[in-house]
N, C-alpha and C positions, 0 to 999 in steps of 0.2 A: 855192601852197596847194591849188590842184586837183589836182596830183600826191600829197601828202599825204592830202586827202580821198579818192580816188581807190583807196590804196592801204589805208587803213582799210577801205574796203568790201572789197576782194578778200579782210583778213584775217577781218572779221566774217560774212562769206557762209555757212563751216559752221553758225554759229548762225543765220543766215537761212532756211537751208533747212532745218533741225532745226524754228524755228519752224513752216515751210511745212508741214511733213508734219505734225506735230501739228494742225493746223487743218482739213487736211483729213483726220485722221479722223471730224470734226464735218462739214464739209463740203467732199464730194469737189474740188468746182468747184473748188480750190485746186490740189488735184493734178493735172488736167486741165490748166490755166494753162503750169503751168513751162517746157514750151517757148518760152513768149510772152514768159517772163520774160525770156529769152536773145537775148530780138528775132527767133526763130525764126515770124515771122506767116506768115497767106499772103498772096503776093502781090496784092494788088489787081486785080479785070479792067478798070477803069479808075483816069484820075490821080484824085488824093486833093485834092479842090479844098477843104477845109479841115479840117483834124483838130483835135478838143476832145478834151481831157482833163478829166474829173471823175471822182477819186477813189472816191468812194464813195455810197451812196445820198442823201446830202445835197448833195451837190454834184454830182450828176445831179437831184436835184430843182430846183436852182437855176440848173443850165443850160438847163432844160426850155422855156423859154416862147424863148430864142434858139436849141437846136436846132429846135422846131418852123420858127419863121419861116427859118432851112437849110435845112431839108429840101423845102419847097417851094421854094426858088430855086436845087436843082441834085437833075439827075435820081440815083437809084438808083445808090449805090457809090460817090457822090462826097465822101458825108458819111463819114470816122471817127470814130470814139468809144471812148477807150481809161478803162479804171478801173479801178483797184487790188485789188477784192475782187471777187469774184464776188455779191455779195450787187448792189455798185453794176449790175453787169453786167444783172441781173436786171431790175432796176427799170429799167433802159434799153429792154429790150426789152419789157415790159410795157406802156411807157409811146408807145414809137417804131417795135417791131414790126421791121418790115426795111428802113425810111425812113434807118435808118444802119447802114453796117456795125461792128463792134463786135472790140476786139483788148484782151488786156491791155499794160497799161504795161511797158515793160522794167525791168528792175534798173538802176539810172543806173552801171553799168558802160560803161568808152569800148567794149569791143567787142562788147558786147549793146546800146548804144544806136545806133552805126553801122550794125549788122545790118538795127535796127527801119526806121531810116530810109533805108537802100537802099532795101529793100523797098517802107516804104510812099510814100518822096519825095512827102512834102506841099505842097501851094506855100500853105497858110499855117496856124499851130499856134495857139488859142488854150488855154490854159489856167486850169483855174477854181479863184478863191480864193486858197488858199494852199502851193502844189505848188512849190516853188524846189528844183529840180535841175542843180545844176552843170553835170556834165559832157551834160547833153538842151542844157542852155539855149548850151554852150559851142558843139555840134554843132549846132543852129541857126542860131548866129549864122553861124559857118564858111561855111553851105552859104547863106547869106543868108533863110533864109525867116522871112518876118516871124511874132514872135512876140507875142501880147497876155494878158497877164492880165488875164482879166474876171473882174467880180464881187471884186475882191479886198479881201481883210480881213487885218489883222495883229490882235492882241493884245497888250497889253500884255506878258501871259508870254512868248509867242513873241518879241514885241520882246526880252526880255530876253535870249533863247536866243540871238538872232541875232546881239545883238551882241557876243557872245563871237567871233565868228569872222566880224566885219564884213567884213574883206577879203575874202573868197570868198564874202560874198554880196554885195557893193559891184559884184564879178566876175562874175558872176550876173547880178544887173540889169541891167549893162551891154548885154546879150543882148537888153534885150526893147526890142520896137517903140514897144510903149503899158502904161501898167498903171492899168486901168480899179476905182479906190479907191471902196469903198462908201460911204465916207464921208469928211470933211475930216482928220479924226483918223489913218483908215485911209493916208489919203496922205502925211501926214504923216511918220509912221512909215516909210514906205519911203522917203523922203527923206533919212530922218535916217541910213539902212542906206545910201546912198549911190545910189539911182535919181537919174536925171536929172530933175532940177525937170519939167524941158518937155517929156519924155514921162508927167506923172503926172497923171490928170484924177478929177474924183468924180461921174460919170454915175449913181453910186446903187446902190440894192442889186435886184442882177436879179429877187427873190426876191420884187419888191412887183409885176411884172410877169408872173406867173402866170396860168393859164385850167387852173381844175380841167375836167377830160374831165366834158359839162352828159350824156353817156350812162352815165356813174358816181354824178354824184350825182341823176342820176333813178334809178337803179337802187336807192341808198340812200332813198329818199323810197317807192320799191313796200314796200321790205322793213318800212319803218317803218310805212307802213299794215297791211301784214300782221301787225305785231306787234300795232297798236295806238296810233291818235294821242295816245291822254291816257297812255300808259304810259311811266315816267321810264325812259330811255336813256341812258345816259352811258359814254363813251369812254377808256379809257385808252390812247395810241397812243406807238409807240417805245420800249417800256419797255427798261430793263436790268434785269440781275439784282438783286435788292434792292427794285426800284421795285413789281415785282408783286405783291409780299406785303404794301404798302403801300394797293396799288388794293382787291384781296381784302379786308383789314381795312375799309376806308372803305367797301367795298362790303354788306360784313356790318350795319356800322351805318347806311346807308341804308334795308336791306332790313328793317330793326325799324319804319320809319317808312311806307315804303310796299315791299309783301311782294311786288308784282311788276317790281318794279327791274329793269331788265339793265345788266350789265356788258360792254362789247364790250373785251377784252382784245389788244392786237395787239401782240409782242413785233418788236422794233427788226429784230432780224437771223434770218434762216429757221431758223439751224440747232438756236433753241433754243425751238422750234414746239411740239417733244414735251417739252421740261421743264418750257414752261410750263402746256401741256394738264394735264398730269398732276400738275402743281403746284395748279392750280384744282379737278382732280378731287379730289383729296385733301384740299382744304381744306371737303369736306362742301357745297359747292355745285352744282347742277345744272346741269354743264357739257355744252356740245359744241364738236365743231372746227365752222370755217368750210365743213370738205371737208367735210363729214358734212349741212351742213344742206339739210335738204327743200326742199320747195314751201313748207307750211305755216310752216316752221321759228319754235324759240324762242319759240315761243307759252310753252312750262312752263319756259323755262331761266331760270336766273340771270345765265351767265356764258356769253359767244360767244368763243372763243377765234380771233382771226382769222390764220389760217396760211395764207395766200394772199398773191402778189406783184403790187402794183401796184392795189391794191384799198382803198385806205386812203380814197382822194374818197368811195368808197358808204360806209364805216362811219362817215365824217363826218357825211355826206346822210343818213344813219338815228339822228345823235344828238342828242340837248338841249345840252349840255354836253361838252367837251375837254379832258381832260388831257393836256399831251404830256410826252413821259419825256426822262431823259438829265438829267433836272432836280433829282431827287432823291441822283442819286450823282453822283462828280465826273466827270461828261461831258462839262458846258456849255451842256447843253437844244439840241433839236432846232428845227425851224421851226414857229414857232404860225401861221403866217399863213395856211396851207391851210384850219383851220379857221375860223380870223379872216374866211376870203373869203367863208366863207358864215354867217356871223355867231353863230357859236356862243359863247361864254363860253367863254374858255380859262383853265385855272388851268394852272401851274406850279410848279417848287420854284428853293429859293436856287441851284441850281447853273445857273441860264437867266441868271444875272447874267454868267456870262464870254462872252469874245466870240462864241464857238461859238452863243450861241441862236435865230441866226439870223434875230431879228427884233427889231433895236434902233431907237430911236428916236434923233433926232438927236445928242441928247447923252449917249448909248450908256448913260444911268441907267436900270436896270432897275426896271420898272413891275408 
């Protein structure tokens, strides 16, 4: 069946890379990658004493509170850090600086995922959530380094995808050392895909183990005095396309109630920084960017558009109130629980019900 899957990707590649270039005419960071994609990294100047994979900026944000405790128990270059999108990339370095080195993921091609791991010869791979690649996990097993899924979630949809082609993920599983279930449901599920019972444990969800950066939302707590203690703040954070014409509208009828409202606006992924700016300017509100603002700043605005990476703790630490996006259209909602940590009110929409919302309660019914 890996020979099958295998050969599907070699065929479906020219539409992979048609995608690739389209994305990076929005954002270059794509086109930059492609060598990496082919397992073309650079070599390491020392061994790779554990490589994490997270995907993308939520699953960099989930892995955050175990690479910290990493990065303090192995010196400089020992930690990698590989992620899908340059957007994750971002927020990795924002958040960890040069405490990890940082590569992208290969294509799960066999001689672009051989490439990656000559190179980088890890002596041990954790990856987060829900990243099941065949032909990574087959070349793992192979070469023996031990493999773990942390933090891992299934969904009911993805359950259902997966068991379309149980045997090559049954084939798959077989690969890993540990698979660290967020929950009993979550273990479950990979049980029933064919993991082994007695490597499948539910240590919980990484994401309740977090430490927002306390020099970000003091930073958030200055700006808020400068605006103003009694002046209503509220956050719309992660949006997609759809979600900010939704904030803007709710934001206009706030602003009939009390006239010096702000809205801190922060769109999910960088590259659509400028469509949303200019999306807020146009809707007749007094907008600025986040790069634009003062000393004084946003004393006369309405609307802060925040177009900055890795800065999300201060526009929490500067609001009353959280909305997180990904909620309103079908995403599956982002993680509330950053705001949650410093006890804001979080609202959401119906799409934080699937499994993606990154902050379930035990019996995964949405609240």
């Amino acid at each position: 069946m890996r020979i099958v899957y295998s050969t599907l990707l070699y065929l479906l590649l020219p539409a992979v890379l048609l995608h690739l270039a389209w994305r990076g005419l929005r954002q270059p960071g794509w086109w930059r990658s492609l060598p990496q994609r082919f397992g073309f990294v650079a070599r390491p100047a020392r061994p790779v004493t554990v490589w994490i994979h997270a995907a993308s900026v939520g699953e960099v944000a989930a892995a955050l509170p175990l690479l910290r405790r990493l990065a303090k128990q192995h010196p400089p270059g020992a930690l990698l850090v590989t992620t899908t999108t340059p957007t994750g990339a971002e927020r990795l370095r924002a958040a960890l600086g040069g405490e990890a080195a940082h590569a992208f993921l290969p294509y799960d091609l066999p001689g672009a995922v051989a490439r990656f791991l000559d190179r980088v010869q890890p002596q041990r791979a954790i990856v987060m959530e829900t990243e099941l690649w065949p032909n990574l996990y087959h070349a793992l097993g192979r070469r023996r380094v031990p493999l773990v899924i942390a933090n891992a979630r299934l969904s009911p949809r993805s359950m259902a995808g997966y068991r379309r082609v149980r045997g090559l993920v049954a084939q798959t599983l077989a690969h890993c050392t540990a698979i660290a279930a967020q929950s009993e449901a979550d273990a479950q599920r990979f049980r029933e895909l064919g993991a082994d019972p007695a490597r499948v444990h539910v240590p919980g969800n990484l994401k309740f183990d977090l430490e927002l950066p306390a020099e970000l939302v003091a930073a958030g707590r200055v700006l808020r005095q400068r605006w103003g203690a009694a002046r209503p703040v509220w956050i719309a954070a992660s949006t997609h396309e759809g979600e900010e014409d939704a904030a803007l509208r709710a934001h206009r009828i706030l602003l009939a109630r009390a006239r010096d409202a702000l809205l801190i606006l922060v769109p999910r992924h960088p590259e659509r920084f400028d469509a949303v700016a200019r999306l807020a300017q146009d809707s007749g509100l007094r907008t600025l960017r986040r790069s634009a603002l003062g000393a004084a700043g946003a004393l006369d605005l309405q609307v802060l558009v925040g177009d900055s990476m890795g800065e999300l703790p201060m526009y929490f630490g500067a609001a009353d109130v959280a909305f997180v996006g990904g909620s309103l259209v079908e995403v599956g909602g982002h993680n509330v629980l950053e705001p949650a940590a410093l006890g804001l009110p979080v609202l959401f929409g119906p799409s934080s019900s699937r499994h993606g919302a990154g902050a379930r309660l035990p019996d995964e019914s949405p609240r």
